[in-house]
FIVOMI-207175 format. One line per 4 residues: number of its first residue (from 1); for each residue x, y, z of N, C-alpha, C, O, CB. Coordinates in steps of 0.2 Angstrom, whole numbers, plus 5000, padded with zeros to 4 digits. Glycine has a CB too. Example, Ala and Ser with C-alpha at 12.3 -4.5 7.8 and 13.67 -1.06 7.14 Angstrom:
REM residues 2
1) 5066 4972 5039 5062 4978 5039 5066 4984 5039 5071 4983 5042 5057 4978 5045 ~ 5064 4989 5035 5068 4995 5036 5064 5000 5039 5067 5006 5040 5070 4997 5029
//
This chain:
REM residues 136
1) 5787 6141 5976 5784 6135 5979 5789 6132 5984 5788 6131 5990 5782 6130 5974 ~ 5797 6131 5982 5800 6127 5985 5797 6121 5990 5791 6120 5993 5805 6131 5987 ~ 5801 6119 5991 5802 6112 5996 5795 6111 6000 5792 6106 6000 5810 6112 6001 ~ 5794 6116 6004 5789 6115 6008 5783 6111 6006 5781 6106 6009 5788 6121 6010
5) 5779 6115 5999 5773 6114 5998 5775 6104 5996 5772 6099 5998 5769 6121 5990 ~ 5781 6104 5989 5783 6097 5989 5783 6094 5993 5779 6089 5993 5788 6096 5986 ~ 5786 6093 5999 5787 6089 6003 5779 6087 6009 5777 6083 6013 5794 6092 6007 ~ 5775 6094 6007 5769 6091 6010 5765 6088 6007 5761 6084 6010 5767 6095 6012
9) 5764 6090 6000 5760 6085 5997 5763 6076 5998 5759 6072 5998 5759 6088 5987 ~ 5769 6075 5998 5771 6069 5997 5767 6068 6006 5762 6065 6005 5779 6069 5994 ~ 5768 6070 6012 5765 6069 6016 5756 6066 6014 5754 6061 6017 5766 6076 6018 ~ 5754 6070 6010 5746 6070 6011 5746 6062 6004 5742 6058 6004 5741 6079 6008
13) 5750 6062 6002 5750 6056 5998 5751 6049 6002 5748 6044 6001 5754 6057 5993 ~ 5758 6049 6006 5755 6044 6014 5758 6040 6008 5762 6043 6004 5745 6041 6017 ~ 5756 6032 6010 5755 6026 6008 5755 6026 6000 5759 6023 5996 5749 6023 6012 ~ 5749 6030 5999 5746 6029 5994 5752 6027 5987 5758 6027 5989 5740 6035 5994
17) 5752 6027 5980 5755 6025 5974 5755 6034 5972 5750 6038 5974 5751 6017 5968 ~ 5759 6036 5967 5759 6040 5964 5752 6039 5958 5747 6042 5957 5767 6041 5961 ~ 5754 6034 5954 5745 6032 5951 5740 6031 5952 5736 6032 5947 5743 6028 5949 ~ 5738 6030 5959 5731 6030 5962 5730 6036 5962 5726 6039 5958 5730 6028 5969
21) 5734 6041 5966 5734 6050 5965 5733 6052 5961 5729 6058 5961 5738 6054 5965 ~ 5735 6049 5955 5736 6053 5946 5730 6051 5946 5727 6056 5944 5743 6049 5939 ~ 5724 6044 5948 5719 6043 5943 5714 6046 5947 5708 6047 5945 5718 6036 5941 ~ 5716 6049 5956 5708 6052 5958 5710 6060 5956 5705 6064 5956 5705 6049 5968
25) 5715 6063 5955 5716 6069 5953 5713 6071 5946 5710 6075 5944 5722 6071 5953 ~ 5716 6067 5944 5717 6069 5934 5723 6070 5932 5724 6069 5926 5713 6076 5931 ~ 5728 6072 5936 5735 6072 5935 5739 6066 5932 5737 6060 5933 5738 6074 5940 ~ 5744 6068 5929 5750 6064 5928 5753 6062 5935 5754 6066 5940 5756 6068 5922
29) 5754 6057 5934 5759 6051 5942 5765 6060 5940 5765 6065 5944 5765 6037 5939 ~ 5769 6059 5935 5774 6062 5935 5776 6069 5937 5780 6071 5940 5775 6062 5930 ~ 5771 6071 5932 5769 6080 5936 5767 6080 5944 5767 6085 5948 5762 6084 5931 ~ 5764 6076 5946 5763 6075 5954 5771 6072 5956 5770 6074 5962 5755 6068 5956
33) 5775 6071 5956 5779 6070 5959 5786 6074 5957 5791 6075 5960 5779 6064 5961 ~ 5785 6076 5952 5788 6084 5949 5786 6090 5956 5790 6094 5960 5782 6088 5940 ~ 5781 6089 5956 5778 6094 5962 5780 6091 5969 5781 6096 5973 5770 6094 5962 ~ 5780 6086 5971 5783 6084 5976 5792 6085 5977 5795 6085 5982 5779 6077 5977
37) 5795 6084 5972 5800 6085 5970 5802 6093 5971 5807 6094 5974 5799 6082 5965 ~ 5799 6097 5969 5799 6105 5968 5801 6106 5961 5797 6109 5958 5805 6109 5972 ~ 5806 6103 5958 5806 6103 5950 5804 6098 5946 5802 6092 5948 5813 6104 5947 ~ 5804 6101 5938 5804 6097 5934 5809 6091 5932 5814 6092 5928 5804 6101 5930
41) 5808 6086 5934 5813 6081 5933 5819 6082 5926 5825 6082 5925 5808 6074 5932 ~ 5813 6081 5921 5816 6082 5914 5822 6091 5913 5827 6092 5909 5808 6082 5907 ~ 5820 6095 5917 5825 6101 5914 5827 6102 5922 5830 6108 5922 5821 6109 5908 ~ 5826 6099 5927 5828 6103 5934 5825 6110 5934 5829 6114 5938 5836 6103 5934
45) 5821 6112 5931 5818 6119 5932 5813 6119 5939 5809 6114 5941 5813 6122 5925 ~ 5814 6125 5943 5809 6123 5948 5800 6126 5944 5797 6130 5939 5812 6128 5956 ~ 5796 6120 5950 5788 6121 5944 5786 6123 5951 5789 6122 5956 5783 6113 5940 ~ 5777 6128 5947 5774 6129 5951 5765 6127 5946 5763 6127 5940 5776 6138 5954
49) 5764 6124 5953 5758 6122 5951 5752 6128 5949 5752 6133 5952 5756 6118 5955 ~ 5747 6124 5943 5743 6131 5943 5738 6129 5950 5739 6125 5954 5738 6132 5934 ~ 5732 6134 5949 5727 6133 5954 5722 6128 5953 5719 6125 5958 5724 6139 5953 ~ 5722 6126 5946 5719 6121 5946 5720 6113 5947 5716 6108 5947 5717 6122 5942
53) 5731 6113 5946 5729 6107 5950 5730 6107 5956 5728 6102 5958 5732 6102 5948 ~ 5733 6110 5960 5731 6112 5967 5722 6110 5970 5719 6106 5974 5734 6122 5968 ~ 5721 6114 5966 5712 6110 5968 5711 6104 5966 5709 6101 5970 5704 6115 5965 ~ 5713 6101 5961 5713 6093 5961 5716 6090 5965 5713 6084 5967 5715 6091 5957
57) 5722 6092 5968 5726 6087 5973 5723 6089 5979 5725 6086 5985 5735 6089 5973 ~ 5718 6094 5980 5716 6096 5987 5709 6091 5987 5707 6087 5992 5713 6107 5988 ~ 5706 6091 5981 5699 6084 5981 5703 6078 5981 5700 6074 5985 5694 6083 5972 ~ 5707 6076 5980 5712 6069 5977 5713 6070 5987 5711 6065 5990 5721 6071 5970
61) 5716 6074 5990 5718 6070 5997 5711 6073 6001 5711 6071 6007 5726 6073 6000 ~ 5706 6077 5999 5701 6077 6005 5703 6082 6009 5702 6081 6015 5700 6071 6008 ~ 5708 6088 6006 5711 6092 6011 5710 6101 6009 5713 6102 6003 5720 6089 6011 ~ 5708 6104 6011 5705 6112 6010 5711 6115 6007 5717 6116 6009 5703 6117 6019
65) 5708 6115 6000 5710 6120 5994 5714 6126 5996 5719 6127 5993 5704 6122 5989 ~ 5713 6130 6000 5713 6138 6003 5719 6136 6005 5724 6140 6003 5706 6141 6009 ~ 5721 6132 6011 5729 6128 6011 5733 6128 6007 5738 6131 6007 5730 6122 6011 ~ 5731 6123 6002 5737 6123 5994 5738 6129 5993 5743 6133 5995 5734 6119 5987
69) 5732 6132 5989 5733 6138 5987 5738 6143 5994 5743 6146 5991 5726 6140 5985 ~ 5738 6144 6000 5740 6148 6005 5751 6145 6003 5756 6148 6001 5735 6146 6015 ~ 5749 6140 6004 5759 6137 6004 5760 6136 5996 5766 6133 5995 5762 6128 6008 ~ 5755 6138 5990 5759 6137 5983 5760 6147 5983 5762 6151 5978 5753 6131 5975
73) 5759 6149 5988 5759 6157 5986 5754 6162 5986 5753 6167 5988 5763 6158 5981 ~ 5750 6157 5982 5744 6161 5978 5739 6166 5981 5736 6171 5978 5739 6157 5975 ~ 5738 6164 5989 5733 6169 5995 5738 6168 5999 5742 6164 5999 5724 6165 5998 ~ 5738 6174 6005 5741 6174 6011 5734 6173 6014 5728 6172 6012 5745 6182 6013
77) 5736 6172 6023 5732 6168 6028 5724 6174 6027 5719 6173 6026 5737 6167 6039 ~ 5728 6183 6027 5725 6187 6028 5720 6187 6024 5714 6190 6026 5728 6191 6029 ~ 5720 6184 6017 5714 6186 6011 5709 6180 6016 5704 6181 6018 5716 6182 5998 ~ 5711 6175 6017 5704 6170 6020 5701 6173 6025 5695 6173 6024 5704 6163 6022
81) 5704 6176 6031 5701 6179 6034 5698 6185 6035 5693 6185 6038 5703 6179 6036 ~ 5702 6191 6030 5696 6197 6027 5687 6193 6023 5682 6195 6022 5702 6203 6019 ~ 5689 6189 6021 5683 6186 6017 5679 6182 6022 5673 6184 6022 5686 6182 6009 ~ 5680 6179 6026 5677 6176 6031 5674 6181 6037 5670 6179 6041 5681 6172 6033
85) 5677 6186 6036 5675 6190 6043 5671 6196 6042 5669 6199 6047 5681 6193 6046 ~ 5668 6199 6035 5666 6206 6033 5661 6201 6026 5663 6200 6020 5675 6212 6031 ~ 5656 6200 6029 5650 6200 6022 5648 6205 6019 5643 6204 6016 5644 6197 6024 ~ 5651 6211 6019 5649 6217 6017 5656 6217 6010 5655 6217 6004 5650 6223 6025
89) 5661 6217 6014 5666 6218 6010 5666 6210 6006 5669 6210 6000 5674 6219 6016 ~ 5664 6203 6008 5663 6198 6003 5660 6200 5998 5661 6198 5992 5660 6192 6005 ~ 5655 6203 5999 5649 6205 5995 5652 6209 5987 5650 6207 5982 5644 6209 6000 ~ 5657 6216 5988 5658 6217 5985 5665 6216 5982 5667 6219 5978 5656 6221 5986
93) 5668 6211 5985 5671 6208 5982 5669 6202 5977 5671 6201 5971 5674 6206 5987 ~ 5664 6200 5980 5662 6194 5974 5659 6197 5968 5657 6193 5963 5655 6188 5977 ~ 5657 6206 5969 5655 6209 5963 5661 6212 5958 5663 6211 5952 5650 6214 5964 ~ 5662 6214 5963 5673 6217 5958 5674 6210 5956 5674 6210 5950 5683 6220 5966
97) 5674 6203 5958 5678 6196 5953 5673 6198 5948 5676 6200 5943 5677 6186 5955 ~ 5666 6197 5949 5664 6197 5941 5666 6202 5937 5669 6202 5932 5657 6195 5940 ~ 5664 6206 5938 5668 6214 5933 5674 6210 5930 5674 6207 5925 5672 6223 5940 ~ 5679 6210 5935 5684 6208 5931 5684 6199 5929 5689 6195 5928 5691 6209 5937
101) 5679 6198 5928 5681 6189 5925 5678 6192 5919 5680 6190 5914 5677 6179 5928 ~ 5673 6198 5919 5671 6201 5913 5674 6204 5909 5673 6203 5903 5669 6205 5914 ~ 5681 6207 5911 5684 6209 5907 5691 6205 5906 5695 6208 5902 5683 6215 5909 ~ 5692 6200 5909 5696 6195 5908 5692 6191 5902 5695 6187 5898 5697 6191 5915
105) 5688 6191 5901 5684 6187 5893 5684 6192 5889 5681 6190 5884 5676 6185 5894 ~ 5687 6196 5889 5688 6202 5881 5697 6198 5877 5702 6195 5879 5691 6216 5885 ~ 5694 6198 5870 5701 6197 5867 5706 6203 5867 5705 6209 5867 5699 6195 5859 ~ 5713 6199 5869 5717 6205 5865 5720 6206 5874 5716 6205 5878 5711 6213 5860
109) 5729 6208 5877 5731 6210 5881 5727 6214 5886 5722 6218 5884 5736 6212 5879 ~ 5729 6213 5891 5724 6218 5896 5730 6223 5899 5734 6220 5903 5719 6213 5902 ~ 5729 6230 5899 5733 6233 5901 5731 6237 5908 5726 6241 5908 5735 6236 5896 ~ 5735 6236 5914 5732 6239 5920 5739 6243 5924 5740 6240 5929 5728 6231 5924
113) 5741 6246 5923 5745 6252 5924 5752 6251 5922 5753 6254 5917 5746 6254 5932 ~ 5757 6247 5924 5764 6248 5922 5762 6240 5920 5764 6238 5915 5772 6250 5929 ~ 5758 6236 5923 5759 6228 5918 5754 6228 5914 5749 6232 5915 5760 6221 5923 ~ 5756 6222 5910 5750 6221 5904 5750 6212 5905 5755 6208 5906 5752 6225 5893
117) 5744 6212 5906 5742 6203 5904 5740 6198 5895 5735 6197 5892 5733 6204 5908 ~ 5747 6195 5895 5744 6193 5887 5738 6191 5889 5736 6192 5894 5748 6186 5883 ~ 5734 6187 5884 5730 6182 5882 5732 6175 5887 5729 6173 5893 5731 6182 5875 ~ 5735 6172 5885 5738 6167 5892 5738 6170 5899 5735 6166 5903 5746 6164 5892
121) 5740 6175 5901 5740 6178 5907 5732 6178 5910 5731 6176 5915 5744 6185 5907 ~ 5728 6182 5904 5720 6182 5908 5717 6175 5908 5711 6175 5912 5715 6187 5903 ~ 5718 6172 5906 5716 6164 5905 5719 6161 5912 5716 6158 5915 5720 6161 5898 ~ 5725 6162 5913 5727 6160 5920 5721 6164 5927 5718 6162 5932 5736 6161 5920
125) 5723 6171 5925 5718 6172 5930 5711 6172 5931 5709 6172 5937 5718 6176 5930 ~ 5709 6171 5926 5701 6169 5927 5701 6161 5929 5698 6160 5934 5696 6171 5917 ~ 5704 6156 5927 5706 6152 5929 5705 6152 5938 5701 6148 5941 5711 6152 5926 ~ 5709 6155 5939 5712 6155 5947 5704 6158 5949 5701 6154 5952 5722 6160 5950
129) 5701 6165 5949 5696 6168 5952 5689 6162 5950 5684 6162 5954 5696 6176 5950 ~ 5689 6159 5945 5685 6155 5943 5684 6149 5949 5679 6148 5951 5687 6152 5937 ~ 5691 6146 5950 5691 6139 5955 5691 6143 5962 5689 6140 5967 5700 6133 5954 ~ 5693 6150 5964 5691 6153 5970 5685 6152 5973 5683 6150 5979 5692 6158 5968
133) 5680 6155 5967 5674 6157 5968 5669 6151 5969 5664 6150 5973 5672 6162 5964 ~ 5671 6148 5966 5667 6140 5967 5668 6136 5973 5665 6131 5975 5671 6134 5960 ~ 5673 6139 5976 5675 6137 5984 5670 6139 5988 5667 6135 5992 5682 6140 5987 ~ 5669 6148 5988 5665 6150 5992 5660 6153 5989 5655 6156 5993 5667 6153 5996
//
């Protein structure tokens, strides 16, 4: 994430209090300026936000989720624009996610060539293609 994505959310927060933020997000004031910050206050570790609160802080400032997500890492510029440009290829894209949120809802590691996904790992994924898809 570093500095960049922090220092722009603190941008989009303006004026506003870290508590107002915290209460139209859902977030903690703390973890919102952990993030603005780049680390964890309490251990100095650097944090990355999940997808989902990125889409809260994208509702919380009225500012296109596909952004956050582009500067916390998660999409390059090129996934929005292959998907915006080729309704052929959106199409079977939006059927390959469900396959895979399908098979991201089976118990038990998921193994897919040299890496394997715990249980938390597919939970994070379905997670992220879940708040994706609800975008477009």
């Amino acid at each position: 994430m570093g500095n960049r994505l922090g220092s722009f959310l603190q941008t989009l927060r303006g004026n506003r209090s870290l508590r107002e933020i915290a209460k139209k997000s859902g977030l903690s004031h703390s973890y919102i300026r952990d993030l603005e910050l780049g680390y964890r206050q309490t251990t100095k570790k650097k944090i990355q936000p999940s997808p989902d609160s990125l889409k809260r802080l994208a509702d919380a400032y009225d500012y296109p989720y596909e952004e956050l997500l582009k500067m916390a890492g998660f999409i390059s510029s090129n996934t929005i624009e292959n998907l915006s440009h080729s309704s052929d290829s959106s199409a079977e894209l939006f059927q390959n996610t469900h396959d895979l949120l399908d098979v991201l809802k089976q118990d038990g590691p998921l193994f897919v060539g040299n890496y394997s996904l715990t249980t938390n790992d597919k939970k994070k994924v379905k997670e992220f293609l879940e708040l994706f898809f609800l975008k477009y």
